[in-house]
C-alpha positions as CSV (number, residue, x, y, z in Angstrom):
1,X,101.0,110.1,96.0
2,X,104.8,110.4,95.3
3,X,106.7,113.7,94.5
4,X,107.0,112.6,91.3
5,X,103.2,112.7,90.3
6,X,102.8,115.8,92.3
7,X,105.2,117.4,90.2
8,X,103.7,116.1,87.0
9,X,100.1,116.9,88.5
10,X,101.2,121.2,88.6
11,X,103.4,120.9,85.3
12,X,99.7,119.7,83.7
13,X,98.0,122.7,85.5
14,X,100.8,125.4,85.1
15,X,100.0,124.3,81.3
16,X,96.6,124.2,81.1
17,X,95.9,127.3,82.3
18,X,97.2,130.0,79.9
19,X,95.0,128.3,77.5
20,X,92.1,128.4,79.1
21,X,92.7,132.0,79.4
22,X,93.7,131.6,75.3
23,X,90.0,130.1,74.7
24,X,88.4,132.7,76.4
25,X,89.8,135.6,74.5
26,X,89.2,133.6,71.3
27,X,85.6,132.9,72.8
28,X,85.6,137.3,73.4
29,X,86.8,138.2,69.7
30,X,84.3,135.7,68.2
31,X,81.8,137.4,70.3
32,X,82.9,140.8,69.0
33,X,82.5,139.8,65.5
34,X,79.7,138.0,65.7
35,X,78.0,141.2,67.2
36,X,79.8,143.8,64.4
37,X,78.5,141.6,61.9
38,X,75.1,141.6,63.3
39,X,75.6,145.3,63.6
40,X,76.6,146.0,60.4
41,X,73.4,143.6,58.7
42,X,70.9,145.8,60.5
43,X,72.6,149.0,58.9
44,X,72.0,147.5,55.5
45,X,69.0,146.3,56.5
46,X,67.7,149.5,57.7
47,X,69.3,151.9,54.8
């Protein structure tokens, strides 16, 4: 493998993390909404 690919290789990576990171925390506020929403159905449900 030349330095050429190498380079290209960690310019892929150094990019792909942060949006992993960026789908997580989209993953975590869907989550939270998902369970306020659920939260605030058994309120009604219960009044």
């Amino acid at each position: 493998m030349n330095r050429n690919t190498q380079r290209a290789r960690a310019i892929a990576i150094a990019q792909a993390r942060p949006d992993t990171k960026l789908a997580a925390v989209r993953f975590l506020m869907l989550a939270t909404g998902a369970t306020a929403a659920l939260v605030a159905l058994l309120i009604a449900h219960a009044v």
